[in-house]
N, C-alpha and C positions, 0 to 999 in steps of 0.2 A: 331268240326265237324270231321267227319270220314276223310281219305286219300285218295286219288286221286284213281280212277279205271285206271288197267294198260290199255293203250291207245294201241287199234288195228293197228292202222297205224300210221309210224313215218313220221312226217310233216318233208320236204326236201323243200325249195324251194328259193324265195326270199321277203324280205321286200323292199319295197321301203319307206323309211324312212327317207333318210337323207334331208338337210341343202339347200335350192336352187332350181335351176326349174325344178320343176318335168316334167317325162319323157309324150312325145306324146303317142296319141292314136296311133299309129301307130307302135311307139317302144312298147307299152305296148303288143299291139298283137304279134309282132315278139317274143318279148319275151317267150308270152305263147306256141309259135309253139319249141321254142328252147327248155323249159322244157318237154315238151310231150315227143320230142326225147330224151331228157335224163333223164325218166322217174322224173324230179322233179314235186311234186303233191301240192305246194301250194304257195301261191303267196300274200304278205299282204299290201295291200291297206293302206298306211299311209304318204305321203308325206308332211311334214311339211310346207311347203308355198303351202296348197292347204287351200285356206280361211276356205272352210267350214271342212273340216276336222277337226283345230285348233281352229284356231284364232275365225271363227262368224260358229262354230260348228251347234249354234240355229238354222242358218237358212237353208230352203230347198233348195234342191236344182231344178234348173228351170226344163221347160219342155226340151230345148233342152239338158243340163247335162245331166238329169235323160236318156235320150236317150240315149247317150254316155256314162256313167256307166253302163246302160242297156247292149248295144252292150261286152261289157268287158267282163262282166259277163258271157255272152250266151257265147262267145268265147273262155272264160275260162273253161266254162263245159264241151263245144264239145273237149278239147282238155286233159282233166282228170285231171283238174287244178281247185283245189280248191280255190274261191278267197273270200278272207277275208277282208273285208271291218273296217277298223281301225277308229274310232272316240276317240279326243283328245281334254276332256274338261275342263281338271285342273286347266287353265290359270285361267280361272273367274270363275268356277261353284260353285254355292251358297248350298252345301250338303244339308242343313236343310232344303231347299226351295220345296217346293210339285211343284211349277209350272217349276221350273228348270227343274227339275225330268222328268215330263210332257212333257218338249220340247225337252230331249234326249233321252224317247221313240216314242215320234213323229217322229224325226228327222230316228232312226234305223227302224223305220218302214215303211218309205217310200223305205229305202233302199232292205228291206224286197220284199216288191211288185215290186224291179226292179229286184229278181229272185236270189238274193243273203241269203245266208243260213249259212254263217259261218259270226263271227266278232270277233273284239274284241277294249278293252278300255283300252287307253292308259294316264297313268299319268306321266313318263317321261318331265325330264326337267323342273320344275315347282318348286315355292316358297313351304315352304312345311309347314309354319304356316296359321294355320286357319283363316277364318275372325271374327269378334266378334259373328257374331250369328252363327257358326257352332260350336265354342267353348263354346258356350252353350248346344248344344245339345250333341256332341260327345266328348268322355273323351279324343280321340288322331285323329289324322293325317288319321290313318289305319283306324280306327273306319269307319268314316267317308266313305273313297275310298271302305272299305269291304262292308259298307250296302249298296251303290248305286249299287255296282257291282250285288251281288248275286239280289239286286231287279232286274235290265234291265236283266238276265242272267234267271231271271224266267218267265218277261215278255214276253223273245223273243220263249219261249219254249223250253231251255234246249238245244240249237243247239251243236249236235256234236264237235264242233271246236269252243272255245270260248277263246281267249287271255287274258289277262292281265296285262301290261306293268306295274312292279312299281315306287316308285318315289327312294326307294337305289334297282337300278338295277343292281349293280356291286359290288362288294368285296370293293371297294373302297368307295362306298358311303352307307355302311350298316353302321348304328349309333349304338355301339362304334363300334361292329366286325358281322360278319355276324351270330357267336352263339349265340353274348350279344342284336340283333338288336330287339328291343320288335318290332318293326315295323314287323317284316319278320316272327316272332312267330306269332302276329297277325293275319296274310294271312295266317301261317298253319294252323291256330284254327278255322279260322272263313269264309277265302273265300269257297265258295262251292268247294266242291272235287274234280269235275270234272271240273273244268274251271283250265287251264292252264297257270303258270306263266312265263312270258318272263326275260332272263337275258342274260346281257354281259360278266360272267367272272369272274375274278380278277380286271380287271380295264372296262372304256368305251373301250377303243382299246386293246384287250388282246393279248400280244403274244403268251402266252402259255394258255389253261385251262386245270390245271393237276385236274386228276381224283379225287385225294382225297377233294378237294373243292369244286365238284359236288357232292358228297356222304355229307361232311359237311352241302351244302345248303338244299340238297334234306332231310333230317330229320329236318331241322328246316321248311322247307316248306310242309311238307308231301305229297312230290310229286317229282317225276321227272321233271325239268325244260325242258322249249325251250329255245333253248340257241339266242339271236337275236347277231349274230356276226358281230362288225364293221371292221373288221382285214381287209377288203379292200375301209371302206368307205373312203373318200376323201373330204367330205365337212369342216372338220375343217380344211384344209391345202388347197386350190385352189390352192396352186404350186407345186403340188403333183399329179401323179395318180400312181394307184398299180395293176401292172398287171402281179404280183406275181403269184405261181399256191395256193392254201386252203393247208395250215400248222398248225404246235403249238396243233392240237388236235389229238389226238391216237384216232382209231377205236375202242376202248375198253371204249371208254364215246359213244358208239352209245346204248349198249341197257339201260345205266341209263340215258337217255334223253328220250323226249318224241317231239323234234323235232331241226334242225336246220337251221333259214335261214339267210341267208347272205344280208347284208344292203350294196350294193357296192357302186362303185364310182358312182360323180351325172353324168358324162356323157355316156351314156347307150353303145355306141359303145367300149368303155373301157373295157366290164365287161366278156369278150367270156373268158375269163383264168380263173377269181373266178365264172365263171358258172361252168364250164367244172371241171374244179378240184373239186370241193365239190362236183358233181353228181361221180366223180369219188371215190369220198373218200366215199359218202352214199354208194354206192354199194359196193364197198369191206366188208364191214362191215353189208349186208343186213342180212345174215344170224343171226345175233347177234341181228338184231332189232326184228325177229320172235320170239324171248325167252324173258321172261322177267330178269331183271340182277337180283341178288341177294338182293338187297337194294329194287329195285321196289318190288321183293314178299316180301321180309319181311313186308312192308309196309302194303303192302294190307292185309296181312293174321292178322298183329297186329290189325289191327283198325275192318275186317270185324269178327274176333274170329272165324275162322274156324277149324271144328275140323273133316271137311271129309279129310280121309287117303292119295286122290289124294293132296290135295293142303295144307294139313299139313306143320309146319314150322321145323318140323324132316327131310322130305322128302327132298332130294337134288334141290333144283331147280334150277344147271344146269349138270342134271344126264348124258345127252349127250356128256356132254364132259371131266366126270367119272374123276374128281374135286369138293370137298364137298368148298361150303362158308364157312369162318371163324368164330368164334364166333362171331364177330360183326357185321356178315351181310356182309359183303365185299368179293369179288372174291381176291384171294392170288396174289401173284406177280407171281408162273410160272401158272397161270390158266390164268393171262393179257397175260403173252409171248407165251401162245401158241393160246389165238388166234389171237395175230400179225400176228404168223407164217402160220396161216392160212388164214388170211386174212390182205396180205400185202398191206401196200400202200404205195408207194414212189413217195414224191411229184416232183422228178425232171423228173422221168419218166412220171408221171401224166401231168405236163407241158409240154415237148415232144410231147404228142397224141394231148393233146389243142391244142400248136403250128401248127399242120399239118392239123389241121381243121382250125383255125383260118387263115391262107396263103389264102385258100381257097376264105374269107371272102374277103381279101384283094383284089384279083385279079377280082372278078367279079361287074361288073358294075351296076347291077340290077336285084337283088334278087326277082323271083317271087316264090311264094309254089311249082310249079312245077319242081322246078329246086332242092327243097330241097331232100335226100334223107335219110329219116329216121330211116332205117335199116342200112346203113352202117355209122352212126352218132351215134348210140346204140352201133353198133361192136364197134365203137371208145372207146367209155366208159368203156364196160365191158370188152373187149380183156386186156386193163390196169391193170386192178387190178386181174382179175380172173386165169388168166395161164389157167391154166387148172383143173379149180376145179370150173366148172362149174355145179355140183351140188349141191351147196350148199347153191343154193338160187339162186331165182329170183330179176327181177326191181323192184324195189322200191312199184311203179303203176302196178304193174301185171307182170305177167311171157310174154313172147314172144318165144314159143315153135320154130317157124323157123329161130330164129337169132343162128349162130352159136358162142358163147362163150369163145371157148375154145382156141383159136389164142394165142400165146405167144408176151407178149409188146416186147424184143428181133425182132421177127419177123417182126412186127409193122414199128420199129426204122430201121430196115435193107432195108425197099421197097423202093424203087425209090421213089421221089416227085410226088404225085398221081395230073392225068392231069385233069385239067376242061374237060368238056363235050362240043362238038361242040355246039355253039352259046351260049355256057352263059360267056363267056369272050371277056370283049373290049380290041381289039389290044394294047401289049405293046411293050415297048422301048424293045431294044434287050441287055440292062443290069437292067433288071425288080428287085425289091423290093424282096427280099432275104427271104431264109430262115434264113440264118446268121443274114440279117438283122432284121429280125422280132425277134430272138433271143438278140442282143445289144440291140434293145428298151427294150423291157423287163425289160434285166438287169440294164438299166439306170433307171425303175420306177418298181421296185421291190416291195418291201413293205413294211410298215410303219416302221421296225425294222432290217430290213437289205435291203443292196444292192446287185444287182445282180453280179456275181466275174467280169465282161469284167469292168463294170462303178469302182466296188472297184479296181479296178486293175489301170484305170486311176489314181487314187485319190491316190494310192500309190507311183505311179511310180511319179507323180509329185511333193510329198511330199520329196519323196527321192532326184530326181534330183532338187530343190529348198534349201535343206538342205545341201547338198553334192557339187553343185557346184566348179567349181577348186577357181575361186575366178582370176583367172589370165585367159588373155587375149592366145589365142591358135593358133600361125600362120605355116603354112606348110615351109619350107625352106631345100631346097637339099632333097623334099622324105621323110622328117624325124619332126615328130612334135618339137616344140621347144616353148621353157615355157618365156614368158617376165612378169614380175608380175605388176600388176593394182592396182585395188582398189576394193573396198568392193561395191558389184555391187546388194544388195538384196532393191529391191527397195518397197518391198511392205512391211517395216514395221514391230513391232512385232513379235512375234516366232511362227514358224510352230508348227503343231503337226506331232510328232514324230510316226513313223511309223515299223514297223516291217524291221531291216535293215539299220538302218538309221545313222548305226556308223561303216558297214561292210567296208569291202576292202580296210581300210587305211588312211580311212576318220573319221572325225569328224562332227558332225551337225552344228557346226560353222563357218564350209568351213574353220580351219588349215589341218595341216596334223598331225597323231598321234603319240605317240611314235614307232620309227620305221619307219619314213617316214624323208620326209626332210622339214628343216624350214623354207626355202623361197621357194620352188618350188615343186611340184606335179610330180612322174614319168611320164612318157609319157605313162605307161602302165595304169598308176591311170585316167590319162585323156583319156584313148583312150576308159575304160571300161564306164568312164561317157558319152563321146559322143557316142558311140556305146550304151547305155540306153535311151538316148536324142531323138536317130532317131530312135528308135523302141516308142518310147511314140510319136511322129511328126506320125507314121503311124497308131499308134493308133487312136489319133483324126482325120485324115485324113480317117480313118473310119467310125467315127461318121459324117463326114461332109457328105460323100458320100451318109451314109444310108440315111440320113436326107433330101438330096436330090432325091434320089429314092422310099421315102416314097410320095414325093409330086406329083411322077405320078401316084401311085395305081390309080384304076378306081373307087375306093368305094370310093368317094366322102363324104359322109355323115360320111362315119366313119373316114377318115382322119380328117374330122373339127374336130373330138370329139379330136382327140388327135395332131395333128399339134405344136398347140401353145406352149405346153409342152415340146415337143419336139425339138423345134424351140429355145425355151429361152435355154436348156440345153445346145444344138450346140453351139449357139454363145458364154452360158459361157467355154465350151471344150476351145474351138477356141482361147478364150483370154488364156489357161491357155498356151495353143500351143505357141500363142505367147511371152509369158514371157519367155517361156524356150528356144524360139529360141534367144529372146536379149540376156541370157546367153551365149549360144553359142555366140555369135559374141562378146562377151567380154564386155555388158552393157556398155559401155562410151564411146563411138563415136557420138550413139544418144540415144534419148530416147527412153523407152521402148512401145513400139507398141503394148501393150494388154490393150488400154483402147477400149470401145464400141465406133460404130459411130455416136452413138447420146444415152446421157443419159436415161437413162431407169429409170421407178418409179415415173416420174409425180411431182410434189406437195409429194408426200411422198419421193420420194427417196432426195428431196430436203431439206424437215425437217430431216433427219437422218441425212446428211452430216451436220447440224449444232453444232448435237449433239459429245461431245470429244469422243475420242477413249477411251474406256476400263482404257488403263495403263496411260493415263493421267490424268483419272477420279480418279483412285487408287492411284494418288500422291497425291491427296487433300483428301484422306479416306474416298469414297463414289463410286457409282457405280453408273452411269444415271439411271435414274427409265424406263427401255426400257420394253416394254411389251414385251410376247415371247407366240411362241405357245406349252412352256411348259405344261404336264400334270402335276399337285401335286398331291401327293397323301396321305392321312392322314391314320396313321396308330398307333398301340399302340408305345409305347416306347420298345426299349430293351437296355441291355446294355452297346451294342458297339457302341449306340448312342452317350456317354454320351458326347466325343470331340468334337462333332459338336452340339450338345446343350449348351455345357459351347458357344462355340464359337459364338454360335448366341447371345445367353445372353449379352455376350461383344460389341457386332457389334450393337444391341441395347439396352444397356445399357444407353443412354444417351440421354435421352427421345426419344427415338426412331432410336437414330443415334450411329454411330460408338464411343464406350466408350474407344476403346484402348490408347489413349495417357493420358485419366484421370486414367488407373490404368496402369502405365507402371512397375512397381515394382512387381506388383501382378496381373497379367492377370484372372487367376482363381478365384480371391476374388469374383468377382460379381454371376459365376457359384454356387460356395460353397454355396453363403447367397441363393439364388433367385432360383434354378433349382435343386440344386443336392439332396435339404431337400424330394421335392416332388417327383423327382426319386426313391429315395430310400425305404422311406416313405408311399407312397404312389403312388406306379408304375401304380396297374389299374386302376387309373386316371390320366396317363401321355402317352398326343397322340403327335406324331412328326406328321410335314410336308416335305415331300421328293419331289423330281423332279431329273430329270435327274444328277447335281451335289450332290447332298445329303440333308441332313437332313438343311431346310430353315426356319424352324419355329417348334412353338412348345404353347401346351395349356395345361396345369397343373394342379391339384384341388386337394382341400381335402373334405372329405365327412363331418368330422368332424373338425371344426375350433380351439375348446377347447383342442379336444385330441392328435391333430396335433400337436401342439404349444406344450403341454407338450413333446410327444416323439421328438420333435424340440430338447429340449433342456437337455431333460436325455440323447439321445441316440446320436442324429446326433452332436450336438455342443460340446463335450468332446474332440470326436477326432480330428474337425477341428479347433479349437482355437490355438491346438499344431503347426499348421501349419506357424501360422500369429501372429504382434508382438502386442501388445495393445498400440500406441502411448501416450504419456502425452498430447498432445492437438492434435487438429483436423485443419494439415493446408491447407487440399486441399482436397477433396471429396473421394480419396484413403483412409488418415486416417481418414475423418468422418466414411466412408463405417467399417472402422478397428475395431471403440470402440465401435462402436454401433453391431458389431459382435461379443466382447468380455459383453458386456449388451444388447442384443436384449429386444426392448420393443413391442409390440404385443398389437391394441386398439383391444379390444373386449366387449362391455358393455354386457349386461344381453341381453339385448330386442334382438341384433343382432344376437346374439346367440342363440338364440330361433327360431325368424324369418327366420332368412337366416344364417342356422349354417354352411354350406361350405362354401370354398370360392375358387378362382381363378384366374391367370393371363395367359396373355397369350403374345407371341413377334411373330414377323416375319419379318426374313431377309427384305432389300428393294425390291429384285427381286423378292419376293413372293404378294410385297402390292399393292393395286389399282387393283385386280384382283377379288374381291369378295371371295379370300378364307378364310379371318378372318371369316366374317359370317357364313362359313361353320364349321369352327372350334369350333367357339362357340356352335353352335346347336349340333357338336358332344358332346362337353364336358357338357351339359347341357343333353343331353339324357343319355350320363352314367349316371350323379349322381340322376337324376329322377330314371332309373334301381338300384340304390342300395338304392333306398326309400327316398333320399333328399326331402325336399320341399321347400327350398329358398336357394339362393348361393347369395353371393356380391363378392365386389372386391373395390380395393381403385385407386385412377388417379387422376394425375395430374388435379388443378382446373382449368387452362392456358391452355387445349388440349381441342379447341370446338371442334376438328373434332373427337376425340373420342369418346366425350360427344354425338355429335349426333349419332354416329355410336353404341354405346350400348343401348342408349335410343329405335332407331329403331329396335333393338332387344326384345323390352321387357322391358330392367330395367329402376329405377327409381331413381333421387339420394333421399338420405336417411339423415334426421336431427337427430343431437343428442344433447340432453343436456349432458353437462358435469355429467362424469359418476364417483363414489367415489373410484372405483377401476380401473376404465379402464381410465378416465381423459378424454380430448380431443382430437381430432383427428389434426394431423398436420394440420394447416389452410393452405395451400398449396397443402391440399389433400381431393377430395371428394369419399364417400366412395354410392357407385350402392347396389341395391340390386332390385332383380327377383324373382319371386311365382313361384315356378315349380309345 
């Protein structure tokens, strides 16, 4: 199919998308009055716990709904806000089925008749194997999701504004990489051109989306993406909100997009910061959206063959700003820097302007329309990014000829605290909720990947004063500190993490004193410079406590609930940290330490944790509790400088699934060598790791070919590692079985297997990585690469004694596989059954 037609107006808005209880009719309206003001023009109807949206898609909605969608709508129009209406039916929809079909143009057409004109269809989150009758009709996945799509997309009439969510919506979840993903080739070749694809990034929660991976997806998509960014939602973490200013993306991915809206946090009074900043960020960068980028024409001019002089692909397309595109299609690096430089946007300033709007928010009791005022809500926006190069573009939604523009942020940040207007504020306390303070909240819920400096600043200082402590009890006598030495006073356990500093001034993190100090006693200058750190970190929480308190008289009621309890949990934990550093001070062993809570927190849950061992007790018995985490993994190819944490996962499971180090204490790397390093080497693009926060936790391997494998096994890779390792004369313990059988590797491969299912593969994962659904994911990556390099059967061999793997490959797909004893290949160890899969 042809490329995307470059899209006239760039969609700015927000998704309501995430995890939990979607927002009131009530909020939903404010919201649209808040976008009007800041020119945001789109708004996408998708909240995942709204039954029919999801889960019972099929059915209508009633007459009283359909009234209440209706009103949305009307509301949305009057206000220049496109609202897009999202249906999600991937859970259970039957593709091959005509009446399915039938019920989800039913379903878009009533919504049609409640005055809604844009949509879109979302497959997100969903199983991504067919049922048996769609796998009869359709040869893939995509197949499948591209014909229903382009069918509703033609029955609706082609709407303007038509979505797409897919099922690898991120860099993360494109099968093997987002170049190799046949799936995401698919949707270039085949969804219609003009309907638009939804994505997150590099990962579901991106921190950064650099540009060259929008240019990479946007030619496998033949299109410019809408980008659906989660970087403030908040439903995977509920002990979390981010009220962060819109980061991680340069105004230079605005003209090869073709929209961005933001998925924020689920409670709606949370979200005035990642409104305000991304309307602040779309407008800096409007000018950029009026042009098309270099990648979007090349596009269109490839696929349409145009050969008029205006839109020729000789012709500079972006001659204004007299910088030719590179040979590849791509804008150079100083053609990005200069238009940063023209269109700046700095997100701390950008949080600033939110901040002075948002106080506002805080201090009034009840917001009616008339009280809003929409021209100087705009100033806000545009004075931020523009300076004074207010020519260079209009809002987003239309120019506004009487707004003055051209106001410097400097000037902005210099005015006095702008007053409420006589009668739209309830009477406060005469030490009212801060601008300071609305600043420290903030920074205590910053955003998914950093903390705001006040909240890091706590976490340091108490890092420090927790590690650095004298260790000795500190009494005043004649005027003059004086040192008596105690006892080892760190009562919580375990080792800190070490922080910037943390060995300065004479100190060690062990609480001795260093070389150059003294060995029983601490100077009185050394202890005078820790307590003097001690009561500036006491005034720091005595900060937070204040705010916390001051936050609970705002007037705004309703947006205090949204964020209170947040707030509330972090206080009390400050407050216990407060407290530990003040038992230091008093020399811990008089009495106990006084930073437990006053009544345990966590229910039934915090109650099974505390059963479970700590960490380092768990790591003397060579295991880790199996504790869930709300780690992100993330699968990606193998490189390199993997290879140390691959050999080391191989070892850690090594021993049918458990920690092998003490069966190969001589040889640590023998298991790596035989099991991981052949197919690293060998056979890299099929070698995908699993990463998280700590590193490389697993890993899924293959060979495309099992026959040729085996041979370059043993010409190439086994020469040099034999050298390494001794050949024992018998076999007394599973080190030297592992030994001889690496100096004679035997390899079952009969005929039929190798025919049938000529790959093969294995795969491990750390404990931390298991019980989380990610094997599953693993396997489906490692099986869609070797489908893309033409496989059509893969096996693997397991343990006969593991039902639980046995069921967990079988509900993948594979089958175990009989053999008669084979003339050349023999039998197969009877303590090993060997899977094999039809790809």
């Amino acid at each position: 199919m042809a490329s995307s037609r470059k899209k006239e107006r760039f969609l700015c808005g927000v998704v309501e998308g995430f995890y939990g209880r979607p927002w009131t009719t009530e909020q939903r309206l404010d919201l649209f009055s808040r976008m009007s003001r800041w020119t945001m023009n789109s708004y996408l109807y998708a909240p995942k716990d709204d039954d029919k949206h999801r889960a019972s898609w099929r059915e209508l909605y009633t007459l009283e709904e359909a009234d209440e969608l209706s009103q949305l709508i009307r509301d949305a129009s009057s206000r220049g806000v496109d609202f897009i209406y999202a249906i999600s039916p991937g859970l259970d929809i039957t593709f091959s089925k005509n009446s399915e079909v039938a019920l989800l143009k039913r379903k878009l057409d009533q919504v049609t008749s409640l005055g809604c004109k844009s949509f879109a269809i979302l497959f997100d989150d969903i199983d991504c194997d067919m049922c048996p009758a769609d796998a009869k009709v359709f040869p893939s996945f995509a197949h499948a999701q591209v014909t229903i799509t382009n069918d509703v997309y033609s029955h609706l009439g082609h709407p303007e504004v038509f979505l797409f969510c897919p099922t690898e919506y991120c860099a993360s979840r494109a099968v093997p990489s987002v170049k190799d993903s046949q799936y995401l080739k698919h949707l270039g070749e085949e969804l219609h051109p003009t309907i638009d694809v939804m994505w997150t990034g590099p990962k579901v929660i991106s921190k950064k989306i650099p540009i060259s991976s929008i240019d990479d997806l946007s030619r496998v998509l033949q299109r410019p993406p809408v980008i659906w960014d989660n970087l403030h939602a908040n439903d995977y973490d509920q002990r979390r909100l981010f009220l962060g200013p819109y980061v991680g993306r340069s105004v230079s991915l605005l003209p090869r997009l073709n929209g961005v809206l933001t998925n924020p946090n689920c409670e709606y009074g949370a979200n005035y910061v990642a409104l305000h900043t991304l309307a602040q960020w779309s407008r800096c960068a409007y000018a950029l959206s009026k042009r098309p980028s270099p990648t979007r024409q090349a596009m269109q001019l490839e696929v349409e063959g145009s050969t008029d002089s205006d839109t020729s692909v000789d012709r500079d397309p972006v001659k204004d700003w007299g910088t030719p595109p590179t040979s590849a299609g791509h804008a150079p690096l100083d053609f990005e820097s200069e238009l940063e430089e023209l269109h700046p946007y700095k997100p701390t300033q950008a949080l600033e302007v939110a901040l002075k709007e948002w106080m506002l928010e805080f201090r009034v009791s009840r917001r009616k329309p008339e009280h809003y005022n929409p021209a100087k809500d705009l100033v806000s926006v545009t004075k931020a990014v523009d300076g004074d190069q207010s020519h260079q573009g209009g809002p987003i939604a239309g120019d506004i000829d009487s707004i003055d523009v051209r106001r410097n942020l400097s000037h902005v940040l210099d005015e006095p605290e702008l007053d409420l207007d006589e009668g739209t504020a309830t009477p406060i306390s005469a030490d009212p909720f801060s601008m300071e303070d609305l600043r420290l909240l903030v920074d205590y819920f910053y955003l998914p990947h950093q903390h705001g400096k006040k909240a890091m600043h706590i976490l340091e200082e108490f890092c420090w004063l927790k590690e650095n402590a004298p260790g000795y009890e500190v009494l005043k006598a004649n005027g003059k500190l004086q040192i008596r030495k105690g006892e080892n006073r760190d009562s919580c356990g375990g080792e800190s993490a070490k922080v910037p500093g943390a060995e300065r001034d004479g100190m060690r993190s062990d609480g001795e004193v260093s070389e150059g100090g003294m060995d029983e006693e601490m100077t009185p200058l050394e202890v005078s410079h820790w307590c003097e750190r001690a009561q500036r970190f006491h005034d720091s929480c005595e900060g937070v406590d204040q705010m916390c308190s001051r936050l609970t008289a705002v007037p705004n009621r309703p947006l205090l609930y949204d964020i209170y309890q947040y707030m509330l949990d972090a206080k009390e934990t400050t407050m216990l940290l407060d407290s530990y550093i003040a038992w230091l001070e008093a020399g811990g062993s008089e009495r106990d330490p006084d930073h437990e809570p006053h009544v345990p927190k966590g229910g039934i849950t915090a109650e099974m944790q505390q059963l479970l061992p700590p960490l380092d007790r768990a790591n003397k018995r060579g295991r880790h509790p199996n504790i869930p985490s709300p780690e992100i993994f993330t699968i990606r190819p193998y490189r390199p400088e993997d290879k140390d944490l691959v050999y080391r996962t191989c070892l850690e499971t090594g021993d049918s699934g458990e920690d092998a180090s003490l069966l190969f204490p001589n040889h640590p790397s023998l298991l790596g060598d035989r099991f991981a390093g052949p197919y690293t080497t060998l056979s890299p693009d099929l070698s995908f790791v699993l990463e998280d926060a700590e590193g490389v936790c697993g890993y899924v391997l293959a060979a495309l070919d099992s026959s040729e494998f085996y041979d370059h096994f043993k010409r190439e890779w086994l020469p040099e590692v034999v050298k390494r390792y001794p050949n024992p004369p018998v076999a007394a313990d599973a080190e030297q079985e592992l030994l001889r059988e690496l100096h004679d590797p035997q390899f079952f491969l009969p005929v039929t297997l190798q025919r049938d299912f000529p790959s093969h593969l294995h795969i491990d994962l750390m404990r931390r990585a298991q019980g989380q659904g990610i094997g599953g994911r693993m396997i489906k990556t490692i099986l869609a690469a070797l489908r893309a390099k033409g496989s059509h059967g893969v096996h693997l061999g397991m343990s006969a004694s593991n039902k639980r793997a046995l069921k967990f490959y079988l509900k993948l797909g594979f089958k175990v596989l009989d053999f008669d004893e084979d003339p050349q290949a023999g039998k197969p160890p009877e303590d090993v059954l060997i899977l094999g899969r039809v790809l």
